[in-house]
C-alpha positions in Angstrom: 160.9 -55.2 -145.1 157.9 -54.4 -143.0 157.6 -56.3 -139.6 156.4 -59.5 -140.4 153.5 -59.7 -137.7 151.6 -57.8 -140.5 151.2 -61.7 -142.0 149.6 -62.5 -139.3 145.9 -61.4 -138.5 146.3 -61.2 -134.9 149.4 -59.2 -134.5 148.9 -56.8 -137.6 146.0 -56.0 -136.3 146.9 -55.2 -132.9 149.7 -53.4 -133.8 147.2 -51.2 -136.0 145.5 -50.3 -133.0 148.1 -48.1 -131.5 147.4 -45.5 -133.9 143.9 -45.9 -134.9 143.1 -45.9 -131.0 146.0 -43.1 -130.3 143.6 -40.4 -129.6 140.3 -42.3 -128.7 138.0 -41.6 -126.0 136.5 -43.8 -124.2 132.8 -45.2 -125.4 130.6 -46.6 -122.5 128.2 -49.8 -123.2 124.8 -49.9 -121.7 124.7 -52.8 -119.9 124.8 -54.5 -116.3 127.0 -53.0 -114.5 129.0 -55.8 -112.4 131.8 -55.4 -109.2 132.5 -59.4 -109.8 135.0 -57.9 -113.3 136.0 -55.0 -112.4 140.0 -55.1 -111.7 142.8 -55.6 -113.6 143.6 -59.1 -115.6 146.2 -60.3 -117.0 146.9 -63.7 -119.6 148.8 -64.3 -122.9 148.2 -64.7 -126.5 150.0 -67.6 -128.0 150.0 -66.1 -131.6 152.2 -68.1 -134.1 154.6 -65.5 -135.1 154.6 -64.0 -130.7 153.2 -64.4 -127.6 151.7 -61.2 -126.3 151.2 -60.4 -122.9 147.9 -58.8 -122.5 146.5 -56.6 -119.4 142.7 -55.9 -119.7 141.6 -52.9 -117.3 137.6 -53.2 -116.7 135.8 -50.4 -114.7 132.6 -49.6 -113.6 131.4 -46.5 -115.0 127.9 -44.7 -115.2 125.8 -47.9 -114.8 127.6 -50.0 -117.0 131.5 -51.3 -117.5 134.5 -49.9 -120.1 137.8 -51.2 -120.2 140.9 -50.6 -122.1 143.7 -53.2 -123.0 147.3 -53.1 -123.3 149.6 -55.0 -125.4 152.6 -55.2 -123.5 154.9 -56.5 -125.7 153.7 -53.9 -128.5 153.9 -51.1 -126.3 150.5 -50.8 -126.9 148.7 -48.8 -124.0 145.1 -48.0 -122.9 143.4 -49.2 -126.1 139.9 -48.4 -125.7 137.2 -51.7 -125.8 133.7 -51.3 -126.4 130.7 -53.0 -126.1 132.1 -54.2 -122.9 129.4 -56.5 -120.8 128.7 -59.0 -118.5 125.6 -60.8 -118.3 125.1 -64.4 -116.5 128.7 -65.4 -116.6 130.0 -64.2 -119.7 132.3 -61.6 -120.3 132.4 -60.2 -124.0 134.5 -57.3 -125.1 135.4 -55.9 -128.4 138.2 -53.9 -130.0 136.0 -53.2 -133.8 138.8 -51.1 -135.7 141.1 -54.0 -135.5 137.8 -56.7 -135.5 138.5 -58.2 -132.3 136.2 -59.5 -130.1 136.6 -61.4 -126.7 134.1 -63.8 -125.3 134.9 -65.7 -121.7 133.6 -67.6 -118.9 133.9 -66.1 -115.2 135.1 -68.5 -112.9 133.1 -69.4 -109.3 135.7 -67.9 -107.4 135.5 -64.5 -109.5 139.7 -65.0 -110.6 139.8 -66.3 -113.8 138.1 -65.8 -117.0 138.4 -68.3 -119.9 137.5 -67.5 -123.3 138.7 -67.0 -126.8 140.0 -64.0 -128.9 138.6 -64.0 -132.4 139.9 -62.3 -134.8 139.4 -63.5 -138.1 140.7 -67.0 -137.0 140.4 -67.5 -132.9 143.1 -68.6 -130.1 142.4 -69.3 -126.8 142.6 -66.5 -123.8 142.8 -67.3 -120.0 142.5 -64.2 -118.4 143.6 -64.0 -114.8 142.9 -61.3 -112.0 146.8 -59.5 -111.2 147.0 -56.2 -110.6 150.8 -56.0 -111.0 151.1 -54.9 -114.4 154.6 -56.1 -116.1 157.0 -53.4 -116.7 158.7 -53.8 -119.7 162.8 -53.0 -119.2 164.1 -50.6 -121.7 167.4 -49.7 -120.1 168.7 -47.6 -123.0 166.1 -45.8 -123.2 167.1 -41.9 -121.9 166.9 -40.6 -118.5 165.6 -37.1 -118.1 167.5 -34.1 -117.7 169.1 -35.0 -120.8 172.6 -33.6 -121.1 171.5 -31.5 -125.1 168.3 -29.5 -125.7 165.7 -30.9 -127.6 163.0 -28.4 -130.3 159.8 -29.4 -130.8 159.7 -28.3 -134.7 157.3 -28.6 -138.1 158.3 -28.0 -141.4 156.6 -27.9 -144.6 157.2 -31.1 -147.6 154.5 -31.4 -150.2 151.4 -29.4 -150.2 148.8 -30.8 -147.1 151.9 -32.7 -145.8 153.1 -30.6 -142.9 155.9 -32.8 -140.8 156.2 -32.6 -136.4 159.3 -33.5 -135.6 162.0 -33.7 -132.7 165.4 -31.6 -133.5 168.2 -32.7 -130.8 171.3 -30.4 -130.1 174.0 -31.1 -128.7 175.5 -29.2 -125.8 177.4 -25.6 -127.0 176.8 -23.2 -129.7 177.3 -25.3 -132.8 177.2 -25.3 -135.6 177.0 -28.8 -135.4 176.6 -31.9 -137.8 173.5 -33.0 -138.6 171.6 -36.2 -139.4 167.3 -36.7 -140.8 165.9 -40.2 -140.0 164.2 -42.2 -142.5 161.7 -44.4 -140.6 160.9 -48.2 -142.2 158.1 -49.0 -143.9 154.2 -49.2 -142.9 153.1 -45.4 -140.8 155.5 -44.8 -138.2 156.5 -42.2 -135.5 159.1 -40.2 -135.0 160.5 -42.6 -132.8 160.0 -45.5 -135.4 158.1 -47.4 -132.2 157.5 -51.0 -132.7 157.6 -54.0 -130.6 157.4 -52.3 -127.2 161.0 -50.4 -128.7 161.8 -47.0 -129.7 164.9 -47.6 -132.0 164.8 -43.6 -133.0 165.0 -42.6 -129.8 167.5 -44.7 -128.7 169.4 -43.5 -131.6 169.4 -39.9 -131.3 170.3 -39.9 -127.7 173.4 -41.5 -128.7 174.3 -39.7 -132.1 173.3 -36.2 -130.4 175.5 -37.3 -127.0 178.4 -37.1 -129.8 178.0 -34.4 -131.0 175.5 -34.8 -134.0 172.6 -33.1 -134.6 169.3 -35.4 -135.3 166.0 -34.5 -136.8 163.7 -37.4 -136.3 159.7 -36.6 -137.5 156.3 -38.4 -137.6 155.7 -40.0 -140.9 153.1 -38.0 -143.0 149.6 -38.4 -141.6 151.3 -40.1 -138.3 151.3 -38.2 -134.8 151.3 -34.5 -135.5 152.3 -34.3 -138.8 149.6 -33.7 -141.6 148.9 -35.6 -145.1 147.8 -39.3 -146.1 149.9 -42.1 -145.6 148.1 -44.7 -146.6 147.7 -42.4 -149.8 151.2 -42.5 -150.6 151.9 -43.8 -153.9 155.5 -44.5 -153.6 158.5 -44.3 -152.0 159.7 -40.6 -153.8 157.0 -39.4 -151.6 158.8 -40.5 -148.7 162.3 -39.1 -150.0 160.6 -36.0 -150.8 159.5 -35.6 -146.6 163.2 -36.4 -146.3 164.7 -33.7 -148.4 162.0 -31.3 -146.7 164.3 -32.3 -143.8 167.3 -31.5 -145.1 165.8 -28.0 -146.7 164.8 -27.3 -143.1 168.4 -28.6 -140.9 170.2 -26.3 -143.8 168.5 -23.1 -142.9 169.7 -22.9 -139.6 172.8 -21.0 -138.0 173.3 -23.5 -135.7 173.5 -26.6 -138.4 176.9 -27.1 -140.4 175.4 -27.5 -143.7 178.8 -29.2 -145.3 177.7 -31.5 -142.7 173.6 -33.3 -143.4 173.2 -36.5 -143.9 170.5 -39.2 -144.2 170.0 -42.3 -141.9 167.3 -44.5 -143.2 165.6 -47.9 -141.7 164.9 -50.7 -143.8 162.3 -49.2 -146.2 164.0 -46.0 -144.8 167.6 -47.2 -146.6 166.1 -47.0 -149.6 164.5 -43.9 -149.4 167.8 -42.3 -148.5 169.5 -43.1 -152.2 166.2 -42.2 -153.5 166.6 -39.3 -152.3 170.2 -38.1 -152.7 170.1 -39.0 -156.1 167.4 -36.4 -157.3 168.5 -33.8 -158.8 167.4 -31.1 -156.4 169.0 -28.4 -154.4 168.2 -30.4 -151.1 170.1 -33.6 -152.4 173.2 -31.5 -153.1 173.4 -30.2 -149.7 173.7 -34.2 -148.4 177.4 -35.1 -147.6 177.2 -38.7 -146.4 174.2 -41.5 -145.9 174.0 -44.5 -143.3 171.5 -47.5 -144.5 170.8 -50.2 -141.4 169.3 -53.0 -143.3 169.0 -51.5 -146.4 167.4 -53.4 -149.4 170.2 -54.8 -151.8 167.2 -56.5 -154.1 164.0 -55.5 -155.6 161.0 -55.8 -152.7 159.5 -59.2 -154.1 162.8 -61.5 -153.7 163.0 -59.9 -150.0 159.3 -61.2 -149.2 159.8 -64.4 -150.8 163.0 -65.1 -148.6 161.8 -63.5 -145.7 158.8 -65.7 -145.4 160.9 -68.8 -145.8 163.4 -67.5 -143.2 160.7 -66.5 -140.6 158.8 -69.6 -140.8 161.3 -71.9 -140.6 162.5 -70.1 -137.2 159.2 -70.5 -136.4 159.1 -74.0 -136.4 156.9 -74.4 -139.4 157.3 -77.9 -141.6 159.0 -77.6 -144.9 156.1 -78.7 -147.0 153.8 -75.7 -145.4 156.8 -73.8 -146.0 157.1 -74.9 -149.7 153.1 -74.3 -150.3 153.3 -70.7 -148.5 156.3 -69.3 -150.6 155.0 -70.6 -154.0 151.2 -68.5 -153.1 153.8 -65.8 -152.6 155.5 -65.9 -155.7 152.2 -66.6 -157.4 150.5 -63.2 -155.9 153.9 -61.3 -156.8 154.3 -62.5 -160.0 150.2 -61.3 -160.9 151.0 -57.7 -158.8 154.1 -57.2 -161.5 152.7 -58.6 -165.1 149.3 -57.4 -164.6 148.9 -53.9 -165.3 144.6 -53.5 -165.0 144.2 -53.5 -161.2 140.7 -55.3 -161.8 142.1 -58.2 -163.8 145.0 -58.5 -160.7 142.6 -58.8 -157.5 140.4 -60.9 -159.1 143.6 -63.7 -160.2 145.1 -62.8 -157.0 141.8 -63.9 -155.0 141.0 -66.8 -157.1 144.8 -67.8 -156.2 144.1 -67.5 -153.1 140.6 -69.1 -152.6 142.8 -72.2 -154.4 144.7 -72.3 -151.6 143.0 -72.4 -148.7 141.3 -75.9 -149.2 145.5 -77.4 -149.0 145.7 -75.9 -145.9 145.0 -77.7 -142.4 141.6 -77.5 -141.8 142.2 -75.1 -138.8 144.1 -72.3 -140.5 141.3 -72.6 -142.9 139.1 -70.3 -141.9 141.5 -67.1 -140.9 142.9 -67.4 -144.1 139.9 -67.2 -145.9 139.1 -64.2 -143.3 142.4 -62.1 -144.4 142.1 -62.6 -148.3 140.3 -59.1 -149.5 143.3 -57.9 -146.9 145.7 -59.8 -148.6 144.6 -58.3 -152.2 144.4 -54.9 -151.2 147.9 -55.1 -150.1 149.6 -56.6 -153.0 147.5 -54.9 -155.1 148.2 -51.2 -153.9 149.9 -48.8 -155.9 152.8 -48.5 -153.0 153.1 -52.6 -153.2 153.2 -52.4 -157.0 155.9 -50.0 -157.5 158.0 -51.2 -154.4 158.1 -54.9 -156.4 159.1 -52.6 -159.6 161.9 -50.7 -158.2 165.2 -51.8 -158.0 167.1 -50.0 -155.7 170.5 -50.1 -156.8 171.0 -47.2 -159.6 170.1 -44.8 -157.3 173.0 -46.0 -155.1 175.6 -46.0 -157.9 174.8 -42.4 -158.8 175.9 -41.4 -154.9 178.6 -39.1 -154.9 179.0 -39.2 -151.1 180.0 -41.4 -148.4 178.0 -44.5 -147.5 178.2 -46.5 -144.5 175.7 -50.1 -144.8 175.3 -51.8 -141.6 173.4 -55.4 -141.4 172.6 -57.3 -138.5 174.0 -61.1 -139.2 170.5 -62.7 -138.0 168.4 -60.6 -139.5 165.2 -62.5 -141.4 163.9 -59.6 -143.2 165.9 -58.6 -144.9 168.6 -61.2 -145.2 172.5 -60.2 -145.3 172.8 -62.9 -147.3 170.7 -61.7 -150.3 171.3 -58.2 -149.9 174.8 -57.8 -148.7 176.9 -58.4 -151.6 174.5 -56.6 -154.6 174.4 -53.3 -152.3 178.4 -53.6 -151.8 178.8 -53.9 -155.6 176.9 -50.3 -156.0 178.5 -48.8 -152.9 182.1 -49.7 -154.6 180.5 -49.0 -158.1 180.1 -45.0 -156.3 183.9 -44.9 -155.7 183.4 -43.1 -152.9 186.6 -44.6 -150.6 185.0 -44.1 -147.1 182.0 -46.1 -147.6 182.0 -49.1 -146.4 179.6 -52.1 -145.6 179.5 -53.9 -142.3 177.5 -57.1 -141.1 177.8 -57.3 -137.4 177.3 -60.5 -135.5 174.4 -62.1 -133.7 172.6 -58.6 -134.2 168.6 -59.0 -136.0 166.4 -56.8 -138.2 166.4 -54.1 -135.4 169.9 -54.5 -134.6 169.4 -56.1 -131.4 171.6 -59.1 -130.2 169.0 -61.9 -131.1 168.6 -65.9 -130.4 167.2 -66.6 -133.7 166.5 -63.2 -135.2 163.0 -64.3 -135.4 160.7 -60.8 -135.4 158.9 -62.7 -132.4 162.0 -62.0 -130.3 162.3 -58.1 -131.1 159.5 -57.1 -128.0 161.2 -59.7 -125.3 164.9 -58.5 -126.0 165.6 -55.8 -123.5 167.7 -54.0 -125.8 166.8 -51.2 -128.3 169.8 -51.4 -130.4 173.2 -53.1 -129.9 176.1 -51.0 -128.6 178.5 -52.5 -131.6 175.9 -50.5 -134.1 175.8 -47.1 -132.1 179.6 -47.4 -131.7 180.1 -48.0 -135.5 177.5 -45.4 -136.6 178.2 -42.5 -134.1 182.4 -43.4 -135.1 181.7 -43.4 -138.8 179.3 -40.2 -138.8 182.0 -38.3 -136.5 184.8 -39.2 -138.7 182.4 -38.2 -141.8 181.7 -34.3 -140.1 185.7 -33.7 -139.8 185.9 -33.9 -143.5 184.6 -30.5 -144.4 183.4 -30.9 -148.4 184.7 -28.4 -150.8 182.2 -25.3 -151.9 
């Protein structure tokens, strides 16, 4: 369920750079300070799973040069470089917490710079002077004034885990309806912001514009909000922060509280049953859920399908394929029958060190680069437990309304293999308005998609498809009218 370009060395570790360089100052190198770079430039990475449009901004600055970078088609913005130099032709950069590091060639005439960006494995990197910076289109994206008031909130979950969060209101004196969103998995914002896209955002305008109230918060240890995400031990965590939502929306005057519901995001749909089948006071108040590409199967038969699907619309040949997808099932099967953590990394790296000598000799070395990576993650409690859980008790025990919406193209987590066993529990519930919908052409993000390839999600313009807002802002209205008994 997480974005795929965390499989790939280059993008995941990008994309970890928006946070980890969120609130970085800028470092200044000592060295020779050089007119001949300063300026803006401009190429594009041709990653396997994306190409990313990169601008580079270097600067002189109190004898010596800094820079920042931006990943366009992340939405990555004024991510600090360091050790930024120039010295008889070269120019080097670096961006350490992700372990990049550029190293070029300056043209004669001063407008080009070719080089490579290494990064585990390495790709090539023209760099070109262009001072017009792309601007990425994001026409759904709200226009300010807005025409409902927005709160600037924090509430308290667990102890340490204090959550900041965005509470939209419609216009008028309420009390109105009221939705908590359930970001998707890996630490998000409140926006859930990925690929240059704010899906959240998009959303609430929408929901809040009909009348619904939405309460949309940083993951723990994300933005404002306190606590360790990378901590977390499992999802009940995360449906704990979600019922702290709910405890906090039904305390309010202004919120109808025969009215809350949870809308949760891929990881985020199943979080929501997690949740509003505890037995707590919080899950009582809930009287309806939406899931957008809920999981229908336990975590590791998503990853093994999603890996086939992704690199087959990525053009990869069927034996590479076939050799990729049985190390998969290989590192799964050692994360679920292997209870000492010690005895697991050590048969998942000696899988893996197996492995690289079948593969081409240039994808040799990255590989070999991301395998203590590659353990850690399918070795970590959160990884462990997601491969354990199956998430379809908790969605038989629902005694409210669900609504289930897939996008047709979506390649991570397949309709195909998750359709039809979460349609079983949602009719298993007997709940007569739920109901389970795969809409057309639309991908993991529910954007209308080529391919639904996650390499697509940062060049579609669009945030989320119309048909989806339509279907949940209909359903969720047509849910508040139906006042529950006391």
């Amino acid at each position: 369920m997480r974005n795929e370009a965390h499989r790939n060395p280059i993008l995941a570790l990008l994309a970890a750079a928006l946070a980890a360089f969120a609130t970085a100052s800028a470092t200044a190198q000592e060295n020779a300070p050089s007119s001949r770079v300063a300026g803006v430039w401009q190429g594009t990475l041709e990653a396997p799973a994306a190409r990313l449009r990169l601008v580079v901004k270097l600067r002189e600055e109190g004898g010596g040069l800094t820079g920042t970078l931006d990943s366009i088609d992340q939405g990555a913005r004024d991510l600090q470089l360091e050790a930024v130099r120039y010295e008889g032709g070269r120019v080097t950069f670096e961006l350490r917490a992700v372990g990049g590091r550029y190293e070029g060639q300056l043209a004669e005439s001063g407008d080009e710079i070719t080089g490579t960006w290494s990064q585990g494995g390495s790709l090539p990197l023209v760099l070109k002077r262009d001072a017009n910076v792309p601007v990425v289109k994001r026409p759904q994206e709200p226009t300010r004034p807005l025409p409902y008031r927005e709160e600037e909130v924090a509430y308290d979950s667990e102890p340490g885990v204090r959550l900041a969060a965005t509470l939209t209101l419609p216009a008028g004196v309420g009390p109105f309806p009221a939705v908590v969103l359930i970001t998707g998995s890996g630490p998000q914002d409140r926006d859930e912001s990925l690929a240059g896209h704010r899906p959240f955002y998009v959303l609430a305008d929408a929901l809040t514009r009909r009348g619904i109230a939405v309460l949309r918060a940083d993951d723990r240890g994300v933005g404002r909000s306190t606590g360790n995400f990378l901590g977390v031990q499992s999802s009940e965590a995360f449906a704990t922060d979600a019922l702290a939502g709910v405890r906090f929306l039904a305390a309010r005057a202004d919120i109808r509280r025969d009215a809350i519901g949870l809308l949760g995001h891929s990881e985020g749909g199943l979080v929501a049953p997690l949740a509003a089948a505890r037995d707590a006071p919080e899950a009582r108040e809930l009287a309806f859920l939406v899931l957008l590409a809920g999981p229908g199967v336990p975590l590791g038969e998503i990853l093994v399908e999603q890996s086939r699907l992704i690199q087959s619309a990525s053009g990869a040949p069927s034996s590479m394929i076939d050799a990729n997808t049985a190390i998969l099932r290989r590192l799964i099967e050692i994360a679920k029958s292997e209870g000492d953590v010690e005895r697991a990394a050590a048969a998942m790296r000696q899988e893996l060190t197996a492995y690289v000598p079948t593969l081409p000799e240039a994808a040799r070395a990255p590989v070999t680069a991301q395998i203590d990576q590659q353990v850690r993650q399918m070795n970590s409690p959160w990884m462990r437990w997601m491969l354990a859980y199956d998430p379809l008790p908790a969605v038989r025990r629902l005694e409210i309304p669900v609504l289930a919406l897939f996008g047709e193209r979506d390649l991570q987590v397949p309709p195909a293999q998750n359709k039809t066993p979460l349609e079983s529990a949602v009719r298993a519930a007997g709940q007569p308005a739920s109901k389970v919908v795969v809409l057309p052409g639309l991908n993991h993000l529910l954007q209308a998609a080529p391919t639904g390839s996650p390499a697509e999600y940062s060049v579609i313009e669009e945030t989320m498809n119309a048909a989806a807002l339509d279907l949940i802002g209909d359903w969720l209205v047509e849910q508040a009218s139906v006042r529950r008994s006391p």
